[in-house]
C-alpha positions in Angstrom: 20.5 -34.4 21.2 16.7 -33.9 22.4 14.3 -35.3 20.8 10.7 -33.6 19.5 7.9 -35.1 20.9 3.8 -34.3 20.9 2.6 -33.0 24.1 -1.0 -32.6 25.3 -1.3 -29.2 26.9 -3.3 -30.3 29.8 -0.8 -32.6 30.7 1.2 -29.5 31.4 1.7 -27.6 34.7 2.8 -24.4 35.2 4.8 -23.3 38.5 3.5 -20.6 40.2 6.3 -18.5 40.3 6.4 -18.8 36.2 2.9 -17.5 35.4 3.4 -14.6 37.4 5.6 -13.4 34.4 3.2 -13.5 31.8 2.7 -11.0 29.6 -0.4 -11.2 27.5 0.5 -8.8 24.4 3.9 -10.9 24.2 1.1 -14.0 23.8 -1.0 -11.8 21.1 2.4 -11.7 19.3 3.5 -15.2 19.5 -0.1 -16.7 18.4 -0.2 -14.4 15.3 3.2 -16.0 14.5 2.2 -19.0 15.1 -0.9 -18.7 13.2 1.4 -17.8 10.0 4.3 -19.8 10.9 3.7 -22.4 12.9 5.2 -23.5 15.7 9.2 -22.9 14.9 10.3 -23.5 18.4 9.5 -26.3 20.9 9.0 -25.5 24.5 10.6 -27.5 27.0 8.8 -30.0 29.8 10.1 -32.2 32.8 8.2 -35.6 33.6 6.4 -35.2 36.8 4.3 -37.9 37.7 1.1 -38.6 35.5 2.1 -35.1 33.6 4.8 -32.4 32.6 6.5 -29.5 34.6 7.2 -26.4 32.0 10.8 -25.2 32.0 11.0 -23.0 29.2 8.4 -21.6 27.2 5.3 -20.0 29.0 4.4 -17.7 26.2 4.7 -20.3 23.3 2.5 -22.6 25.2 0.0 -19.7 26.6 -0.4 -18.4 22.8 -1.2 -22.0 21.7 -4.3 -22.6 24.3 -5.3 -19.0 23.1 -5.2 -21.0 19.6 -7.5 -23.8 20.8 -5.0 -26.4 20.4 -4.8 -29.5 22.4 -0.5 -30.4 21.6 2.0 -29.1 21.6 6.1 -29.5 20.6 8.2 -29.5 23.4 11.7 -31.0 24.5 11.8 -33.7 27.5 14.0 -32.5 29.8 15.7 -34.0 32.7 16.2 -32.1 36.1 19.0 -30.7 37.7 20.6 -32.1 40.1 22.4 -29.8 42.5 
């Protein structure tokens, strides 16, 4: 089972290819929930090096910087191996 853990969000890079889907009123959204709600919903990370690689979660973790915070919940992850 995965495990919670505390992130610092600029330990966390984003590919490319996965900002290029970003929708900035789906962030809006997601930071007003969060400002009522919390955080319900971890994001999910892969060690790389010194940092993390996001997997899952761009908006969650996008809404939060909006925010001003410096963590964040996310899920370690391992890779695929294909």
């Amino acid at each position: 089972m995965l495990q919670k853990h505390t992130v610092a969000i600029s330990d966390i890079r984003v590919p490319l290819k996965r900002k290029k889907t970003l929708c900035e009123d789906k962030v809006q959204n997601i930071a007003e929930s969060i400002l009522e709600e919390g955080q319900n919903t971890p994001i999910q990370v892969r060690p790389d090096g010194e940092g993390y690689v996001l997997i899952e979660g761009l908006h969650r973790l996008e809404a939060l910087r909006v925010l001003g915070e410096d963590s964040v919940l996310a899920y370690l992850v391992r890779a695929r191996l294909h």
